[in-house]
Wavefront OBJ file of the C-alpha trace (Angstrom):
o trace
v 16.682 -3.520 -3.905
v 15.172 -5.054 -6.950
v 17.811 -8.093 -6.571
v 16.422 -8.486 -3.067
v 12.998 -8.440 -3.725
v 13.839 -11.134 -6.687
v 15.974 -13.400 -4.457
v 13.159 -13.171 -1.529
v 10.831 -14.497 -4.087
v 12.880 -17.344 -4.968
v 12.951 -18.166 -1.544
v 9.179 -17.931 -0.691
v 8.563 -19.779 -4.227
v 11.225 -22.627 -2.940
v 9.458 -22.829 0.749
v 5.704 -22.580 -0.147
v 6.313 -25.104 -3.193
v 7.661 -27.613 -0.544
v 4.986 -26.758 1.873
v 2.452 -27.121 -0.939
v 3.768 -30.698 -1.927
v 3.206 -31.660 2.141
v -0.315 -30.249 2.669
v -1.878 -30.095 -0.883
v -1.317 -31.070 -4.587
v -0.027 -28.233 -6.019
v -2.068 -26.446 -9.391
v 0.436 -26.744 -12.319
v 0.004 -24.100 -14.891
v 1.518 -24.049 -18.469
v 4.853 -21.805 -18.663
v 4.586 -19.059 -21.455
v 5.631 -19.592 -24.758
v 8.941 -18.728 -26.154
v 7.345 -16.334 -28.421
v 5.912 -14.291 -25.502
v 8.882 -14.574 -24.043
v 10.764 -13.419 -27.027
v 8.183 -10.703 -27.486
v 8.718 -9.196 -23.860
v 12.307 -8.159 -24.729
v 10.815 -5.063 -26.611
v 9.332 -3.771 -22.908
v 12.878 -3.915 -21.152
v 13.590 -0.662 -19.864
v 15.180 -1.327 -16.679
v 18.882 -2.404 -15.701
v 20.041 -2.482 -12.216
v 23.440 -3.293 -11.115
v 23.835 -6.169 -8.653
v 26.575 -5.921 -6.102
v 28.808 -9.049 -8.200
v 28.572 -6.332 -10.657
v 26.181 -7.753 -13.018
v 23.113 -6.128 -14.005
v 19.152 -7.692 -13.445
v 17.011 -6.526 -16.525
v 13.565 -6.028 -16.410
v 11.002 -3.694 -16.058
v 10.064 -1.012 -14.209
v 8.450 -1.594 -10.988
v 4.628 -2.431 -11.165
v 4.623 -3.041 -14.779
v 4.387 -6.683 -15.907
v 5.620 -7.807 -19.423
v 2.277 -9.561 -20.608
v -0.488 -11.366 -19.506
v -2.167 -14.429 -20.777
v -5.523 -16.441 -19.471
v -3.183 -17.902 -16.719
v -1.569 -15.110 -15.269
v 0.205 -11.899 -15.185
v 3.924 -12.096 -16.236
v 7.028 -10.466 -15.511
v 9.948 -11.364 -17.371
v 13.462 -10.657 -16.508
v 17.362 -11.438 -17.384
v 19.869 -11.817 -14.539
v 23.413 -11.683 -14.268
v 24.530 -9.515 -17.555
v 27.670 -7.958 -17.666
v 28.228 -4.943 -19.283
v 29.623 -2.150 -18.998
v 26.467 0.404 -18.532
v 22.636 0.353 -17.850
v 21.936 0.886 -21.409
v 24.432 -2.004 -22.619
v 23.300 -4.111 -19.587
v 19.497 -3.075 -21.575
v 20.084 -4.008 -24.716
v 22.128 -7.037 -24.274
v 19.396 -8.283 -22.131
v 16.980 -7.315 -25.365
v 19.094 -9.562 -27.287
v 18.594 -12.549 -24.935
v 14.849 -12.440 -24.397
v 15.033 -12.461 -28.681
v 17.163 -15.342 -29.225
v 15.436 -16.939 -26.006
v 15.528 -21.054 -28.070
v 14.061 -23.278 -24.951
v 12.367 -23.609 -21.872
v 13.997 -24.957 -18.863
v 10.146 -26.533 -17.646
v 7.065 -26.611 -19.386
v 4.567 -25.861 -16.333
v 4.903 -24.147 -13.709
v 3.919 -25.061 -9.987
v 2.125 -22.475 -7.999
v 3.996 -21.022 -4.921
v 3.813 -18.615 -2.639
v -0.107 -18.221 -1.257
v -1.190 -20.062 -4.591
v -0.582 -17.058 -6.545
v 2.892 -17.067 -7.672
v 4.310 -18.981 -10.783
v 8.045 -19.186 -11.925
v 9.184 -20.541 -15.066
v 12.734 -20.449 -16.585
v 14.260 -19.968 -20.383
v 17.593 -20.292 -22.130
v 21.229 -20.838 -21.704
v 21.141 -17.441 -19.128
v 19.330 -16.495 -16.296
v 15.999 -15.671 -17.863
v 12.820 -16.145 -15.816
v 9.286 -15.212 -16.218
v 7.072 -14.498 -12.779
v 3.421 -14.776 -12.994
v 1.040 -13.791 -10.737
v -2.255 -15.738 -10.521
v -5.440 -14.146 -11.757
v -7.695 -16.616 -10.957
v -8.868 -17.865 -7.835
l 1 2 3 4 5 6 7 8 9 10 11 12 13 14 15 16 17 18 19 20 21 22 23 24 25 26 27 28 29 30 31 32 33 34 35 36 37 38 39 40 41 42 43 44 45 46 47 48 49 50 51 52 53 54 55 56 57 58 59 60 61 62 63 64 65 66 67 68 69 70 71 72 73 74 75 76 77 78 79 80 81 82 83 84 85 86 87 88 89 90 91 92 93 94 95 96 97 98 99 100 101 102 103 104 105 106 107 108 109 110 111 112 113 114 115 116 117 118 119 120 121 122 123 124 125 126 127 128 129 130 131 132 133 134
């Protein structure tokens, strides 16, 4: 379900960015930095397996990882393999800690002006904000 929900945001983000770019100039926010990042791996407590068999890491539903003046965040690892929820927990813990660059430095507001994606690392590490500002 949560894999769902995450790939149905890409796809809104993906859709509203382009319709964005057509009817308005887009409001570019700053991405987090990798020491928020890094810090969020402490609040992991949730691994779900993905039907490849992988597991999505993040937290539990309705609970975001941190918040700055921008936005509320939600960070999350995708794709881990391991062999359990709690491996698939604490391997993701390990990414979000070694986390070394960001794949963008701002991020473009998508879906309804009020959703932000930015990415991290060598894995599948993103952070989802949600506007708090009008």
């Amino acid at each position: 379900m949560a894999l769902r929900f995450i790939k149905t945001i890409s796809v809104l983000l993906s859709l509203m960015s382009a319709s964005t770019i057509v009817f308005a100039s887009p409001k570019t926010i700053p991405c987090p930095p990798l020491t928020s990042i890094q810090q969020a791996a402490q609040s992991m407590d949730l691994a779900l397996r993905q039907d490849d068999g992988t597991y999505y890491v993040g937290r539990r539903y309705h609970q975001r990882s941190f918040e700055n003046e921008h936005a509320l965040w939600h960070v999350s690892v995708d794709s881990i393999l391991a062999k359990s929820e709690v491996e698939a927990i604490t391997l993701g813990k390990e990414i979000l800690k070694n986390v070394s660059f960001k794949k963008n430095e701002t991020a473009t507001e998508g879906h309804a002006n009020k959703l932000y994606l930015c990415q991290y690392g060598r894995g599948n590490i993103s952070a989802l904000g949600f506007s708090i500002s009008n």
